[in-house]
LOGU-446270 format. One record per residue: residue in one letter; x, y, z of N, C-alpha, C in turn. Coordinates in nm, 3 decimals, always signed. Each point is the difference from the previous one (the first is absolute). Layout:
% residues N
pt type->a	n_px->X	n_py->Y	n_pz->Z	ca_px->X	ca_py->Y	ca_pz->Z	c_px->X	c_py->Y	c_pz->Z
...
END
This chain:
% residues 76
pt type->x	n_px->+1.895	n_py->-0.890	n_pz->-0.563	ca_px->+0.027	ca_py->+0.135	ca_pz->+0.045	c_px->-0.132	c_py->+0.077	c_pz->+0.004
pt type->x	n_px->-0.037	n_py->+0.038	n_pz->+0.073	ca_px->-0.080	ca_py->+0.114	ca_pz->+0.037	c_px->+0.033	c_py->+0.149	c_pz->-0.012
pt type->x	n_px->-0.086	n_py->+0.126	n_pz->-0.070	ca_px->+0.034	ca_py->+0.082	ca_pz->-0.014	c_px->-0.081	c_py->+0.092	c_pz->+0.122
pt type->x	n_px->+0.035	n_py->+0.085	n_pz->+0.044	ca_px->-0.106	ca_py->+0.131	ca_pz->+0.092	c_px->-0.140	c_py->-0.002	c_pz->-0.069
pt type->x	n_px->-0.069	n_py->-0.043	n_pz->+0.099	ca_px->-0.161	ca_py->-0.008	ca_pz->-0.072	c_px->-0.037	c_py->+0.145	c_pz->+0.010
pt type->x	n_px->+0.055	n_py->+0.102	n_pz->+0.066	ca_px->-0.030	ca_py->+0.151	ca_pz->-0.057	c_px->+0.034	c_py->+0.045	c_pz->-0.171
pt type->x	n_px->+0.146	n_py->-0.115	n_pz->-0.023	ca_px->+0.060	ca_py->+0.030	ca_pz->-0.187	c_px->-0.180	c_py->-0.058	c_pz->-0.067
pt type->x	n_px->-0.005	n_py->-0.123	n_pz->+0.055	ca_px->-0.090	ca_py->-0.113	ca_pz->-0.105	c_px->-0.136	c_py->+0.066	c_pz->-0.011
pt type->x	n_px->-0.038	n_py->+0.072	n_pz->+0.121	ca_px->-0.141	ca_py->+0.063	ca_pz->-0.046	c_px->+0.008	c_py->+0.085	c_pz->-0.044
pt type->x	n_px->+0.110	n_py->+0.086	n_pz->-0.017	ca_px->+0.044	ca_py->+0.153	ca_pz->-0.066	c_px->-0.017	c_py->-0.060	c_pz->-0.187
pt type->x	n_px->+0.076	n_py->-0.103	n_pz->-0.002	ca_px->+0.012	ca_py->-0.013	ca_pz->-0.128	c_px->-0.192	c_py->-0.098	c_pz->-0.031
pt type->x	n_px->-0.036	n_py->-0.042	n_pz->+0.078	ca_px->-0.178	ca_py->-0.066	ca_pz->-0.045	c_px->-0.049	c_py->+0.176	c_pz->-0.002
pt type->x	n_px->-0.003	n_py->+0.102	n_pz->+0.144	ca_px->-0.073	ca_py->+0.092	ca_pz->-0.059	c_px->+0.020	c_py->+0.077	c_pz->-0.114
pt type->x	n_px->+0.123	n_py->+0.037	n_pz->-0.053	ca_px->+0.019	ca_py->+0.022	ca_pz->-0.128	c_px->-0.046	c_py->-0.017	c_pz->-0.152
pt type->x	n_px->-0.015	n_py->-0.139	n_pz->+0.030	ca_px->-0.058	ca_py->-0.099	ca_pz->-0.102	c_px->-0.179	c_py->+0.049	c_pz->-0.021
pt type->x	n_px->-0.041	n_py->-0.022	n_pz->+0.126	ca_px->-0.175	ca_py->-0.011	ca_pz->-0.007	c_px->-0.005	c_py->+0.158	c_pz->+0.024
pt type->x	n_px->+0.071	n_py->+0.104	n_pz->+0.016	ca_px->-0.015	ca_py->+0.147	ca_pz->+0.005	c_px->-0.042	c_py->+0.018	c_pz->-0.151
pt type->x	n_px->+0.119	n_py->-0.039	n_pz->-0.081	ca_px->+0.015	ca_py->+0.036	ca_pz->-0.166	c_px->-0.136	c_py->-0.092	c_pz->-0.064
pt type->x	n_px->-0.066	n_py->-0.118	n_pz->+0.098	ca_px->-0.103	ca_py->-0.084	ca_pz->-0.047	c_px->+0.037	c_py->-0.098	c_pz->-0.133
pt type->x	n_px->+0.112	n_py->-0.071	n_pz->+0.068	ca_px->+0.043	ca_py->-0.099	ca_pz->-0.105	c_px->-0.011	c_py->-0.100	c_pz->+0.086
pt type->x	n_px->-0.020	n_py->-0.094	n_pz->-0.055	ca_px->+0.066	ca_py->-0.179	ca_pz->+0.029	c_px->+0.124	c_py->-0.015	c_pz->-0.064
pt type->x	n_px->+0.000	n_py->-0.113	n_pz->+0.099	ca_px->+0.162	ca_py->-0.012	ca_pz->-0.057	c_px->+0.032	c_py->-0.059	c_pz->-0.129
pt type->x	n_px->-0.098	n_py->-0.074	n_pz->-0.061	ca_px->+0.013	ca_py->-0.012	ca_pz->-0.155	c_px->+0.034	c_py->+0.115	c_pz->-0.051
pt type->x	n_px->-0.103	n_py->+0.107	n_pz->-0.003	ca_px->+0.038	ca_py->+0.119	ca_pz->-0.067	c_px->+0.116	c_py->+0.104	c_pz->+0.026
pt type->x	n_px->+0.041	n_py->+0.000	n_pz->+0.137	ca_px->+0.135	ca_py->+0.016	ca_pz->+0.007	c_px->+0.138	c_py->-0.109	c_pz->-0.062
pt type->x	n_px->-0.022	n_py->-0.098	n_pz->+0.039	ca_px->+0.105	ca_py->-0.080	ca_pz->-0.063	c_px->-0.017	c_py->+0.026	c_pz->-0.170
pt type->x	n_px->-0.092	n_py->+0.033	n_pz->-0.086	ca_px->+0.007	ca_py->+0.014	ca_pz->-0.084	c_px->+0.028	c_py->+0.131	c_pz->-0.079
pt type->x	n_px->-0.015	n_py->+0.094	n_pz->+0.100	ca_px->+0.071	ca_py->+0.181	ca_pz->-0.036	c_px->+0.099	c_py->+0.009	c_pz->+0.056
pt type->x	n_px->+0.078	n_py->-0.083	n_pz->+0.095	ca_px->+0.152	ca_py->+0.019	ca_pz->+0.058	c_px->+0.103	c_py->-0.112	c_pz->-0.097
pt type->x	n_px->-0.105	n_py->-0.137	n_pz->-0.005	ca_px->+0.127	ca_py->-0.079	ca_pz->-0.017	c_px->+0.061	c_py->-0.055	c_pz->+0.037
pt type->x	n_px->-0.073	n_py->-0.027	n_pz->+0.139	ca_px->+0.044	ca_py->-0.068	ca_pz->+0.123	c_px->-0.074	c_py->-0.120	c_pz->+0.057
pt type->x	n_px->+0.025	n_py->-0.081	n_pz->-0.039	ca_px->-0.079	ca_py->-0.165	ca_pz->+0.017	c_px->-0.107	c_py->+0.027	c_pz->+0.124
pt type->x	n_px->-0.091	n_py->-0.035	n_pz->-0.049	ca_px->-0.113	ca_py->+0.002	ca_pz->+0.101	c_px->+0.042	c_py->-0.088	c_pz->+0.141
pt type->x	n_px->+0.067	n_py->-0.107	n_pz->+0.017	ca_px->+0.044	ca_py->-0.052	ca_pz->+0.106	c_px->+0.048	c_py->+0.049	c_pz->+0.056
pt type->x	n_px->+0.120	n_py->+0.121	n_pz->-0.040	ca_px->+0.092	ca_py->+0.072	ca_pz->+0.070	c_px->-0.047	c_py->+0.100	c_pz->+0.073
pt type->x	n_px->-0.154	n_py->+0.069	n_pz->-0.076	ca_px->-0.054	ca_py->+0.098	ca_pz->+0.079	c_px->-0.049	c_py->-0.073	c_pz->+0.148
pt type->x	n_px->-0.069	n_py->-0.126	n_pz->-0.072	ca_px->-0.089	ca_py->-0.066	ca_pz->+0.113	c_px->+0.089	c_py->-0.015	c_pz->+0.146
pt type->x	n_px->+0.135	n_py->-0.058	n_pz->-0.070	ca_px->+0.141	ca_py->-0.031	ca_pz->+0.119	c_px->-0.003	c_py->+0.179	c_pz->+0.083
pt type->x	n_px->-0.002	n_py->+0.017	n_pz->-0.035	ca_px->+0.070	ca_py->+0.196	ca_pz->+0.064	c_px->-0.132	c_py->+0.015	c_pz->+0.063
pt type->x	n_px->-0.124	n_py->-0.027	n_pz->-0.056	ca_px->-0.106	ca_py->+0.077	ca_pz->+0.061	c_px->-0.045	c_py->-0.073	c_pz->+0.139
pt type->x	n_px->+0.071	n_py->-0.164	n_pz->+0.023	ca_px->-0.030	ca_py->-0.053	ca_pz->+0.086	c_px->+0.100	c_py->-0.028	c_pz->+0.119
pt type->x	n_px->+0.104	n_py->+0.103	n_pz->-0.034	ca_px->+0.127	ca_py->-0.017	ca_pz->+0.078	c_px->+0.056	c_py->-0.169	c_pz->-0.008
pt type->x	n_px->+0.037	n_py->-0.054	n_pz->-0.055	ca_px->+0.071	ca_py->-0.069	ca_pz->-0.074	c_px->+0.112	c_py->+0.033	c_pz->-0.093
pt type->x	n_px->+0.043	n_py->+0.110	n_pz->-0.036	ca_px->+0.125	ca_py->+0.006	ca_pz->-0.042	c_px->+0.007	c_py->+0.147	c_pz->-0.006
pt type->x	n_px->+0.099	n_py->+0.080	n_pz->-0.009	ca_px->+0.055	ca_py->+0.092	ca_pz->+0.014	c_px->+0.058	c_py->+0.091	c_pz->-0.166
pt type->x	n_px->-0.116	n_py->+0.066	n_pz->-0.003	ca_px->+0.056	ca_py->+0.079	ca_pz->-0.119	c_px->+0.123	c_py->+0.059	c_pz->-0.034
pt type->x	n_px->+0.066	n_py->-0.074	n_pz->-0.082	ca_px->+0.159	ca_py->+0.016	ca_pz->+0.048	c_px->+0.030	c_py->+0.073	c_pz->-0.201
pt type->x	n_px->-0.049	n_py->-0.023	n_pz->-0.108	ca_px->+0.049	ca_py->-0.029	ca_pz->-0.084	c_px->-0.095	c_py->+0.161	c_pz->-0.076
pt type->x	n_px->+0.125	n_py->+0.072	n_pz->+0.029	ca_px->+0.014	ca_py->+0.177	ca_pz->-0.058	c_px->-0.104	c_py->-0.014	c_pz->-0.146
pt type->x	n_px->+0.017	n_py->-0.063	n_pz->-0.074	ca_px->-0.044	ca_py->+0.047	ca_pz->-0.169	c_px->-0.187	c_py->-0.018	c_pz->+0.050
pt type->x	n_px->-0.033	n_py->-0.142	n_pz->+0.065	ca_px->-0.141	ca_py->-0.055	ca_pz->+0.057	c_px->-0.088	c_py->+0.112	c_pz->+0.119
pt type->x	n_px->+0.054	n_py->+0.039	n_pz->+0.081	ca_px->+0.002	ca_py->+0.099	ca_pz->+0.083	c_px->-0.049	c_py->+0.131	c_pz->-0.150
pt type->x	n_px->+0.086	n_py->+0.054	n_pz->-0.036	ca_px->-0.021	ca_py->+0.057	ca_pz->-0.109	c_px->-0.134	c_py->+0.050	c_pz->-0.043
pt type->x	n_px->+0.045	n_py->-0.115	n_pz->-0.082	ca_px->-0.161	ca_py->-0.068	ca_pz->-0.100	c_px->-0.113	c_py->+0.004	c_pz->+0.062
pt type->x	n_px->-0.013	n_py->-0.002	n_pz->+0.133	ca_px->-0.121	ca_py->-0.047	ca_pz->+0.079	c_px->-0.051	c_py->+0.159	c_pz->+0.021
pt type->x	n_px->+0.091	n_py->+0.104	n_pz->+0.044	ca_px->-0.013	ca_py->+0.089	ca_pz->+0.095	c_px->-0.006	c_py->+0.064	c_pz->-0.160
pt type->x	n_px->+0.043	n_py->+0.027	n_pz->-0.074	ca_px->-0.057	ca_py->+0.106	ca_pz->-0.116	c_px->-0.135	c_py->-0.070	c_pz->-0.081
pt type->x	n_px->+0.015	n_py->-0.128	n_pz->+0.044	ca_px->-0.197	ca_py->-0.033	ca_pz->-0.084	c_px->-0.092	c_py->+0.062	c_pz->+0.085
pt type->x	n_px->+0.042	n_py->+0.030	n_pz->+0.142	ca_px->-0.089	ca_py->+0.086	ca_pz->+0.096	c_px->-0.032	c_py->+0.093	c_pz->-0.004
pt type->x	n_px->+0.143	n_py->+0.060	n_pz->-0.057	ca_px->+0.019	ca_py->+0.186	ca_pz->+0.019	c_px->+0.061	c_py->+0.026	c_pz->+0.111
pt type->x	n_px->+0.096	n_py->-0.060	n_pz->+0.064	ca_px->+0.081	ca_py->+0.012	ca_pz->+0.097	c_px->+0.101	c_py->+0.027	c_pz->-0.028
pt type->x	n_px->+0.111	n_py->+0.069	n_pz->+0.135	ca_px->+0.111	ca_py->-0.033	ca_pz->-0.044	c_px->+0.029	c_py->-0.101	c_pz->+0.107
pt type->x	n_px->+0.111	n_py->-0.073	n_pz->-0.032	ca_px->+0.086	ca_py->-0.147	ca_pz->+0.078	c_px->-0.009	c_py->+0.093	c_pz->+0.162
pt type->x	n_px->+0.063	n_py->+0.088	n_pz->+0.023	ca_px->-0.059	ca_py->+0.025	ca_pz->+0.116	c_px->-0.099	c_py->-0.001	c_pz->+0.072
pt type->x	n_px->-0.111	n_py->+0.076	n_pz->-0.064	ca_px->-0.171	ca_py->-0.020	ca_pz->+0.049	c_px->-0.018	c_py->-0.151	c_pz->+0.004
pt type->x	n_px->+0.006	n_py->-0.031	n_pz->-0.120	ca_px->-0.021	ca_py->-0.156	ca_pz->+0.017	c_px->+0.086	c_py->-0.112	c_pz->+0.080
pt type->x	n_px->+0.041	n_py->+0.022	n_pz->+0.073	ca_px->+0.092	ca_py->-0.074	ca_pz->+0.086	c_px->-0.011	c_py->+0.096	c_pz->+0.116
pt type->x	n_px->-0.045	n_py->+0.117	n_pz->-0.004	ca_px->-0.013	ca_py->+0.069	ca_pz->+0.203	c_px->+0.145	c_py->+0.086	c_pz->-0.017
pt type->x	n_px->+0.079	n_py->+0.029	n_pz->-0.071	ca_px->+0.179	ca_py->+0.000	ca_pz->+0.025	c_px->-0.022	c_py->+0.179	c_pz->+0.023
pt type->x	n_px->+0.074	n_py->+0.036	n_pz->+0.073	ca_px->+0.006	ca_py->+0.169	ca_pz->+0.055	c_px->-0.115	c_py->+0.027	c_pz->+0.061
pt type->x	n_px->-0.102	n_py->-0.054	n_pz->+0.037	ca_px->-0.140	ca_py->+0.077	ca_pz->+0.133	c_px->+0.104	c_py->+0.041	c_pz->+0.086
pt type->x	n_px->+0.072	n_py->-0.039	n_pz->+0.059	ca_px->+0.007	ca_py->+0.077	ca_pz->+0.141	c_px->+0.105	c_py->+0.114	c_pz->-0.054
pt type->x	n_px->+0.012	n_py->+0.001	n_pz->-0.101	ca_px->+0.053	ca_py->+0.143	ca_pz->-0.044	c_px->-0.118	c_py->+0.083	c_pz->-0.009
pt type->x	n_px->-0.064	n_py->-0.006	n_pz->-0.070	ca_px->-0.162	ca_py->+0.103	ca_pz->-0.038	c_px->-0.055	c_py->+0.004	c_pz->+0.150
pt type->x	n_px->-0.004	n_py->-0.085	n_pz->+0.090	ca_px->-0.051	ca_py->+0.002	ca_pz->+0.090	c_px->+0.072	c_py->+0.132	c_pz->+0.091
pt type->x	n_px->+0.077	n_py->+0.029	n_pz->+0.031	ca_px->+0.091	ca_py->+0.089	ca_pz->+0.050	c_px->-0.046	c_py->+0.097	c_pz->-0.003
END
């Protein structure tokens, strides 16, 4: 499965915005470093609410920002 390579670089620029690797994220979220690697390369589809989570508050996000969810509301 392939995810929207607009999601997969949203979630890489995120990552190198905050200036982590993904070691150091997988290790302040909690979220297996493979799994980031899978999502960041469109290979699987961030599907699993608590991981999503974890990822987007080690950022300082919320699950929205970090996933793109309501722009074309703000956009309006």
């Amino acid at each position: 499965m392939n995810i929207p390579s607009d999601l997969a670089a949203r979630i890489v620029g995120h990552r190198k915005a905050a200036g982590l690797s993904r070691a150091k994220l997988s290790a302040l979220s909690g979220v297996p470093v493979r799994t980031i690697e899978d999502w960041e390369a469109g290979a699987r589809l961030p599907r699993d609410v608590w991981q999503i989570w974890n990822i987007a508050s080690a950022l300082g996000l919320t699950v929205e920002e970090y996933l793109g969810l309501g722009k074309e509301v703000a956009d309006e």
